[in-house]
C-alpha positions, 0 to 999 in steps of 0.5 A: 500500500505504501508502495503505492502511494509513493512508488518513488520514494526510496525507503519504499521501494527498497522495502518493498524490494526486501519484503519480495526477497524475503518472499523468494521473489528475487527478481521482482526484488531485483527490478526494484532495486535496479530501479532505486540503484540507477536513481539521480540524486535529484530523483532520490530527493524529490522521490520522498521530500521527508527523508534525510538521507535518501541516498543511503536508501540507495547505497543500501538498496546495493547490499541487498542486491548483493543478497538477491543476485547472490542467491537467485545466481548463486555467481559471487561474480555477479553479486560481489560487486553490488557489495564491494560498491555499497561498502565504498559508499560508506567510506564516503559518509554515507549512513547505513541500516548495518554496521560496517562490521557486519556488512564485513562480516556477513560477506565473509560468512556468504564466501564460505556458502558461496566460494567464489571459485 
């Protein structure tokens, strides 16, 4: 429903976008986070006036794509990436729903399910 009354706004695509992760809809989920990643700043910024850092939607929204493309794929080829962007985000300032701890965590945890060779 909020979706749908604001299909622009960053915060809820992205939550959209993991509720069909969390449903195995990986590429509805992945459609939705292309559409978030691939946003101008000013699109980010006019897409829901009330956020204050809209662009950590997007960033966060590369994590997750990490995640969807990882398991529909099972090809660290094509889901690192999307992580390895999202944590150079980071150093740039930009906030995050997870730590950078965990993120570094997580990632070397999926290495070991999802040996990249």
């Amino acid at each position: 429903e909020a979706f749908e009354l604001s299909p622009n706004c960053p915060a809820t695509i992205y939550n959209l976008a993991n509720t069909l992760h969390m449903l195995d809809r990986e590429k509805e989920a992945q459609n939705l986070l292309s559409k978030l990643i691939h946003m101008s700043k000013a699109d980010l910024a006019a897409g829901c006036t009330s956020l204050r850092q809209p662009n950590s939607f997007q960033s966060d929204a590369l994590y997750l794509m990490f995640h969807v493309v990882l398991y529909s794929t099972r090809s660290w080829a094509k889901a690192f990436p999307f992580a390895r962007k999202h944590l150079r985000n980071r150093k740039r300032g930009l906030k995050s729903a997870w730590s950078a701890r965990s993120v570094r965590r997580e990632i070397a945890e999926l290495r070991e399910m999802f040996p990249p060779f």
